[in-house]
C-alpha positions as CSV (number, residue, x, y, z in Angstrom):
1,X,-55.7,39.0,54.3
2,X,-57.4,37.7,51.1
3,X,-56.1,37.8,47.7
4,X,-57.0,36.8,44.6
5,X,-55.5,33.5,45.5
6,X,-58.5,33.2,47.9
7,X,-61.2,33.9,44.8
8,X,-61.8,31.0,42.7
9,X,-63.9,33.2,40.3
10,X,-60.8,34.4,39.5
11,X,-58.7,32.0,39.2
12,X,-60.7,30.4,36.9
13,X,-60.8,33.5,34.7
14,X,-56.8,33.4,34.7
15,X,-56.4,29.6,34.7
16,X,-58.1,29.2,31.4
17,X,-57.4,25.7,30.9
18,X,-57.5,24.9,34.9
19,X,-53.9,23.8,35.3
20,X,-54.9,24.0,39.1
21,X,-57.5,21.1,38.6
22,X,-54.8,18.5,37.2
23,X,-52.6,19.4,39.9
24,X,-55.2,18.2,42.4
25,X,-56.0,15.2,40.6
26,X,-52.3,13.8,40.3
27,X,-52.3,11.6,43.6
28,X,-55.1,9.7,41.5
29,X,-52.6,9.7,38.1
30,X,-49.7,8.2,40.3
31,X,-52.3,5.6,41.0
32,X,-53.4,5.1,37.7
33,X,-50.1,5.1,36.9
34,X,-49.1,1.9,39.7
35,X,-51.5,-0.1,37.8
36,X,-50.8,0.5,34.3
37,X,-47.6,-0.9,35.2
38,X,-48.8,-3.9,36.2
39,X,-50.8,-5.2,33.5
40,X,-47.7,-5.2,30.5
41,X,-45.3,-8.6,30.5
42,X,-41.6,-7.2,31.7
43,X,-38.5,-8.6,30.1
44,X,-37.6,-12.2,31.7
45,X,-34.6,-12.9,33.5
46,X,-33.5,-9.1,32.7
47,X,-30.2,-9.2,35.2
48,X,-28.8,-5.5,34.2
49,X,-24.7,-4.4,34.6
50,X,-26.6,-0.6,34.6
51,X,-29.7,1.1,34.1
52,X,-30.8,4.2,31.8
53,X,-34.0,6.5,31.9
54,X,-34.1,8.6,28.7
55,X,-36.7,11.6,28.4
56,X,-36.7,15.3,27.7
57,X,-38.4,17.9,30.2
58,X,-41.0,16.8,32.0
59,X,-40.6,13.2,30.6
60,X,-37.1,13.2,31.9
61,X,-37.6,14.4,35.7
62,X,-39.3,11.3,36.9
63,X,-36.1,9.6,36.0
64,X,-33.9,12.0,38.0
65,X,-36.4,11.5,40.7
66,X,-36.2,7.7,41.0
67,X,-32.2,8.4,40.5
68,X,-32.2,10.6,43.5
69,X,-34.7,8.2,45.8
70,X,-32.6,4.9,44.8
71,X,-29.1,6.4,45.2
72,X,-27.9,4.8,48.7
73,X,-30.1,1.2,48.0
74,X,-29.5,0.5,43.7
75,X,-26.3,-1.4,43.7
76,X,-26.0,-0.9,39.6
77,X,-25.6,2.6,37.9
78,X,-28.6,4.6,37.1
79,X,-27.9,7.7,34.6
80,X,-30.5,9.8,33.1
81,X,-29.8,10.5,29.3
82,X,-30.8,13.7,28.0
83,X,-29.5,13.4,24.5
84,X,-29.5,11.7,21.1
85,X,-27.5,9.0,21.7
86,X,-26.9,6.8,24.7
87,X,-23.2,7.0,26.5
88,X,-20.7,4.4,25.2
89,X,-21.0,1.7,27.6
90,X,-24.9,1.2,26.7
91,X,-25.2,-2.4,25.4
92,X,-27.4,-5.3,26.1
93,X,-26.6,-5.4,29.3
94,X,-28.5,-2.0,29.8
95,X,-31.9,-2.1,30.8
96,X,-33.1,0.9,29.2
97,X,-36.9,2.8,30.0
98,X,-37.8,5.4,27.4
99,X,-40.0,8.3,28.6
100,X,-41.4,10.5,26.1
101,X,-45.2,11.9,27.1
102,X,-46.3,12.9,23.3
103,X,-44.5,9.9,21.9
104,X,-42.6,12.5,19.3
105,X,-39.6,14.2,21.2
106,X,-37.4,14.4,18.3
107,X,-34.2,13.4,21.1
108,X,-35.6,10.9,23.2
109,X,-36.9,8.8,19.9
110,X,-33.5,9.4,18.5
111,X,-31.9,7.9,21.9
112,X,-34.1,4.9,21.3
113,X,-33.3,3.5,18.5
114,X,-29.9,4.0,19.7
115,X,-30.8,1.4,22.4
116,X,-32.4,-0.8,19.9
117,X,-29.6,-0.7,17.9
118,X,-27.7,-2.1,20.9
119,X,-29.8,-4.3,21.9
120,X,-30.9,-3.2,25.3
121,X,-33.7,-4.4,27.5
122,X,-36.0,-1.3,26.9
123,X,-39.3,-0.4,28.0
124,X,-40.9,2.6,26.9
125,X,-43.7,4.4,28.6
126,X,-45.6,7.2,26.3
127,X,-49.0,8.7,25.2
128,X,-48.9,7.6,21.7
129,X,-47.3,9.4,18.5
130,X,-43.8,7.4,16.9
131,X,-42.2,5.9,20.4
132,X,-45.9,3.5,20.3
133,X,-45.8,2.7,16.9
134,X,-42.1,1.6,16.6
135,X,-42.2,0.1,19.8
136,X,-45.5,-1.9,18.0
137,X,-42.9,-3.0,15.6
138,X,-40.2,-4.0,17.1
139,X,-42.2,-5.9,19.5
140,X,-40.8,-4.0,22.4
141,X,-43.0,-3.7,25.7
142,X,-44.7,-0.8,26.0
143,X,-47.1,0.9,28.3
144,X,-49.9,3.6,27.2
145,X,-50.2,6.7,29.4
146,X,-53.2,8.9,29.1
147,X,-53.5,11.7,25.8
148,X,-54.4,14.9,26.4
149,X,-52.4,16.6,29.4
150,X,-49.8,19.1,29.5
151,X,-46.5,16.8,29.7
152,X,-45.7,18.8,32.9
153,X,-48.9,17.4,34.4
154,X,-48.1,14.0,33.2
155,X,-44.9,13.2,36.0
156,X,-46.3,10.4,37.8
157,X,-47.4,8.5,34.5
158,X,-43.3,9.0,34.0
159,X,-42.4,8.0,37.4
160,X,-44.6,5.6,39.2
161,X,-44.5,3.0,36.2
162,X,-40.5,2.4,36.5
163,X,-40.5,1.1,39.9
164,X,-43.5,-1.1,39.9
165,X,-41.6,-2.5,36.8
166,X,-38.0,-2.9,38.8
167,X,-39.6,-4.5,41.6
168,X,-41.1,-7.2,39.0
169,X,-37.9,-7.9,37.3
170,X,-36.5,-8.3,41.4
171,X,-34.1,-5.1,41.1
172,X,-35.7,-3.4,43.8
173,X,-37.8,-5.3,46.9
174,X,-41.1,-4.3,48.5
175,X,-42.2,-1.0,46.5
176,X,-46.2,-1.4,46.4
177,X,-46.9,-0.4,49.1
178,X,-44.1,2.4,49.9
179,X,-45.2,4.1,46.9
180,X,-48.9,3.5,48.1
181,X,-47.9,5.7,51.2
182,X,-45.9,8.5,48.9
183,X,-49.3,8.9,47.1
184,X,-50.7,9.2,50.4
185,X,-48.4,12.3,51.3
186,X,-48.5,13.5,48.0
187,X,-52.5,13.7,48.4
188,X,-52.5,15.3,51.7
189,X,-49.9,18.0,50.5
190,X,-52.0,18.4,47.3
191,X,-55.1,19.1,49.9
192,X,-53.3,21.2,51.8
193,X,-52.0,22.9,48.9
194,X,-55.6,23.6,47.6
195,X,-57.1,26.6,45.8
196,X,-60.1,25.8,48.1
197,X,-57.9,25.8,51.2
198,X,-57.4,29.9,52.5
199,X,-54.1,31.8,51.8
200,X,-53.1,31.7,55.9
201,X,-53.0,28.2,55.7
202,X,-51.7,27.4,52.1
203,X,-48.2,27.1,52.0
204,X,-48.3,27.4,47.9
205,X,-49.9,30.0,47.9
206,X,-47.9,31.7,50.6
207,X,-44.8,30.9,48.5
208,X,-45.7,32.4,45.7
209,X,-46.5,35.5,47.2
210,X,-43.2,36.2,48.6
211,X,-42.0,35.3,45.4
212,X,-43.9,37.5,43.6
213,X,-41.7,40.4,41.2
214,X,-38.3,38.1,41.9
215,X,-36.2,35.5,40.1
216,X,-36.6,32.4,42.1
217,X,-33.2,30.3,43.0
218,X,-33.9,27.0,44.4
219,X,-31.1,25.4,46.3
220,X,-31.8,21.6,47.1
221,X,-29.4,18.8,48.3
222,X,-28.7,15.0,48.4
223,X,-32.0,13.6,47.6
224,X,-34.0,17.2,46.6
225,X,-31.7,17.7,43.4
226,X,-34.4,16.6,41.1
227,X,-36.8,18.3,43.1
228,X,-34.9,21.6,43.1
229,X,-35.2,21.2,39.5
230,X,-38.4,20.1,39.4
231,X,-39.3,23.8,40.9
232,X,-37.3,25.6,38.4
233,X,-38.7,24.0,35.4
234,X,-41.9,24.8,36.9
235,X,-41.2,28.4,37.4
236,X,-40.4,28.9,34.1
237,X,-43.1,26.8,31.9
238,X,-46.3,27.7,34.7
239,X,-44.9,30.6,35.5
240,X,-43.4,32.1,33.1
241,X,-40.7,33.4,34.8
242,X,-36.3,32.9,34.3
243,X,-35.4,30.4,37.4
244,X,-32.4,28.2,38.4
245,X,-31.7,26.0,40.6
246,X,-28.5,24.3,42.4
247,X,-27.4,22.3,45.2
248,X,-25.1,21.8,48.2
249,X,-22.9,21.1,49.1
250,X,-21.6,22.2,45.1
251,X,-22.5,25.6,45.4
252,X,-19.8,26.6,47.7
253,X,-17.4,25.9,45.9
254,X,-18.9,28.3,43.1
255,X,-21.8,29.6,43.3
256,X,-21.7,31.0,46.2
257,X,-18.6,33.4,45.0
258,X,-21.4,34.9,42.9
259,X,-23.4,36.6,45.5
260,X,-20.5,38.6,45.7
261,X,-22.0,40.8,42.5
262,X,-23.4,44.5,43.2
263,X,-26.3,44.5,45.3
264,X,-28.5,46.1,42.2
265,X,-28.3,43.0,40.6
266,X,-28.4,40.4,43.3
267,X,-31.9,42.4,44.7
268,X,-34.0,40.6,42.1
269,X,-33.5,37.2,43.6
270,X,-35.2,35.4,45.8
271,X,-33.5,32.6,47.4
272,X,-35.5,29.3,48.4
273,X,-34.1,27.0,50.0
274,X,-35.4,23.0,50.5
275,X,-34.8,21.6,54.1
276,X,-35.5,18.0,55.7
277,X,-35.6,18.1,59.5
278,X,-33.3,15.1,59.1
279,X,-30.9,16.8,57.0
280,X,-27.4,16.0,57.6
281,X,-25.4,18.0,60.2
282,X,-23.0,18.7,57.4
283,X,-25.5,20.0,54.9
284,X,-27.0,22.1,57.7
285,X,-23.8,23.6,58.7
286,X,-23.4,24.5,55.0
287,X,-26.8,25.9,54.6
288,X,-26.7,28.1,57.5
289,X,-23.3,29.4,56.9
290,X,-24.1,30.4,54.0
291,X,-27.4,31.8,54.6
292,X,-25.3,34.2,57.3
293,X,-22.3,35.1,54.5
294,X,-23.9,35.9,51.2
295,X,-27.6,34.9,50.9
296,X,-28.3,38.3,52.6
297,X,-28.0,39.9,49.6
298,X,-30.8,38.5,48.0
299,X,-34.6,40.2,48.2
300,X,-35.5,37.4,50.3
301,X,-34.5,34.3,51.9
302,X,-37.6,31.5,52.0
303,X,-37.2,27.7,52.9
304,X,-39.6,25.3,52.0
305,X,-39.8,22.2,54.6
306,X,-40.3,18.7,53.8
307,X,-43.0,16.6,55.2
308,X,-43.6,12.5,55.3
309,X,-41.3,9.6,57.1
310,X,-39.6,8.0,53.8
311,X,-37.3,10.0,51.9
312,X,-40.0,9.8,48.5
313,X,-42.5,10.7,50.9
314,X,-40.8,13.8,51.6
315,X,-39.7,14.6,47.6
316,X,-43.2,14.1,47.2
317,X,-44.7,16.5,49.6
318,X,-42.0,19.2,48.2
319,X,-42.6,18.6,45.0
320,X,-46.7,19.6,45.7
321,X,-45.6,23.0,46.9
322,X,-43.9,23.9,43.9
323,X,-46.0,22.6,41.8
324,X,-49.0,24.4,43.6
325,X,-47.0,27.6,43.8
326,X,-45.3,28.3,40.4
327,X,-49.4,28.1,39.3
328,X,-50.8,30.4,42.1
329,X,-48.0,32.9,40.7
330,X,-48.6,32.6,37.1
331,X,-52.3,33.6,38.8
332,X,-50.9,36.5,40.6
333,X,-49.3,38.0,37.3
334,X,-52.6,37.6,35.3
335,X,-51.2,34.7,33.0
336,X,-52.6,31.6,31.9
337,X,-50.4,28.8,33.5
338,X,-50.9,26.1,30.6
339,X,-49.8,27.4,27.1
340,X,-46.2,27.3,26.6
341,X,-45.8,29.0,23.4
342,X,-42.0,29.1,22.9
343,X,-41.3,25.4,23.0
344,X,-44.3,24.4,20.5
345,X,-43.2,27.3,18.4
346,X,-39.3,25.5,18.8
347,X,-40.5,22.0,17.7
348,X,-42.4,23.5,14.8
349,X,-39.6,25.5,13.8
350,X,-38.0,22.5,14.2
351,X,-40.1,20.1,12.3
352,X,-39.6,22.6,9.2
353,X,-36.3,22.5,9.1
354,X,-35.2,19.1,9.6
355,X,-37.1,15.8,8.6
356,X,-37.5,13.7,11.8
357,X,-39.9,11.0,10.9
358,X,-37.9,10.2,7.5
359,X,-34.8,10.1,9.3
360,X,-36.0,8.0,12.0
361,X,-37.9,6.0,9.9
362,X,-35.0,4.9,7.7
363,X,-33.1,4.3,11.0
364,X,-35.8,2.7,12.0
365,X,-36.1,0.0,8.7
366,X,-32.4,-0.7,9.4
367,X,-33.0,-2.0,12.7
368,X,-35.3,-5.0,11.0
């Protein structure tokens, strides 16, 4: 059957500012990405006790990616800091990467200087804007990312740049060409994926039909917690749409008690679930179990399969699909996928109310 997901013409009408075409060129960003990493002089004889990834939104999810990926081979602490301030035990024995696409998110500079203050190893990775210019003068290492994208877009330029750089300060061994073959899985889901390739055999665009007129609840595991996420932040800025995500085996001991609710307001969810064909026999019990005691209640029950070898190449190839999907069904409710009104009209509201460059700035002097 065709659908408007099968005529271009129209999708360009809706996709004003052709969120779709980005999408398709981000194997070529992770690449880009690689070798931008390359080219800046890393920290010598850095030897960290524990290692932080700072960033807001989509700045902040390629850090909860590599967290994810490295869990079972990093043998130091990796936390993702979402706040204004590092946790206590930051100090120069933190290697610290600073993530902030625009170069102005009022938390993540705040969070830096923090780690200046402290004196941690930091890198920072950005477009432009403040985190640039005071890395410029504190003579901290930086690397420039390409202006001009939605931050959304921007996830491998906030990914693919931290491992590169681990593997040249000998934290982690042999990356180059792992993440070479991610990219490679990440490009054939992004073909497959295609608005070119036909509804029947487009699993995006079959998702987001079936999601279509439901609240979307992604349920991940193990390593797919930042991809789970990933989808729900995606839902809600391309899609426009409320969204939430969890994981197992957590939600059984909560969540789960919550599908207990009246079936009038459990029918506007749809459930999606994220499965590995190697996933552990304990996850699948859970998963299955749980499908057979409470899912049922939802409008619908969808999984969404991982493909690849290596356990990136397979975050990689889910992450596609929801990417893919949460913009075919921003199509198939008429709405432009890029704009995201709300959070510029937050930061200017924001900006009004509180003076962040004078603060920071002053911060900022007392560092030198």
């Amino acid at each position: 059957m065709v659908t408007i997901l099968d005529q271009l013409d129209n999708i360009k009408r809706i996709d004003k500012s052709d969120m779709l075409s980005h999408l398709m060129k981000t194997p070529g960003y992770c690449r880009d990405a690689m070798n931008r990493a390359k080219q800046i002089k890393v920290p010598e004889r850095v030897k960290p006790q524990n290692i932080i990834v700072a960033g807001m939104g989509g700045s902040g999810i390629g850090g909860e990616i590599l967290k994810d990926w490295l869990r079972d081979e990093l043998p130091i602490p990796l936390e993702i800091c979402k706040s204004y301030s590092l946790p206590a035990y930051a100090s120069k024995e933190t290697l610290f990467f600073v993530n902030s696409y625009s170069g102005d998110t009022e938390e993540t500079l705040s969070a830096f200087i923090d780690g200046v203050r402290r004196k941690c190893s930091t890198i920072t990775i950005t477009s432009g804007g403040h985190l640039q210019s005071f890395s410029e003068e504190l003579q901290i290492p930086y690397i420039t990312i390409p202006g001009q994208l939605p931050p959304r877009v921007a996830m491998p330029y906030l990914f693919f740049p931290i491992p590169v750089l681990m593997e040249r300060m000998n934290l982690i061994p042999n990356v180059d060409e792992y993440l070479q073959e991610t990219v490679r899985v990440f490009e054939r889901a992004c073909e497959e994926n295609s608005p070119e390739n036909p509804t029947e055999d487009n699993p995006a665009k079959k998702l987001a039909i079936e999601l279509l007129e439901t609240i979307p609840i992604i349920y991940g595991f193990g390593e797919y917690k930042s991809a789970a996420h990933r989808m729900k932040t995606q839902f809600n800025e391309n899609s426009k749409i409320p969204s939430k995500h969890d994981v197992f085996p957590e939600i059984n001991h909560n969540e789960t008690v919550g599908w207990e609710a009246p079936g009038f307001l459990t029918k506007n969810y749809s459930i999606l679930l994220i499965r590995d064909p190697n996933e552990p026999p304990e996850i699948r019990r859970r998963i299955e179990t749980t499908k057979s005691m409470v899912l049922h209640k939802a409008r619908k029950v969808l999984e969404i399969h991982a493909k690849g070898e290596e356990k990136l190449e397979k975050m990689f190839s889910i992450l596609s699909t929801g990417d893919f999907a949460s913009v075919y069904l921003a199509i198939l409710q008429g709405v432009d996928p890029t704009p995201v009104r709300i959070i510029d009209k937050v930061k200017k509201d924001l900006g009004k109310k509180f003076n962040m460059e004078k603060r920071l700035r002053a911060e900022l002097a007392s560092l030198k």
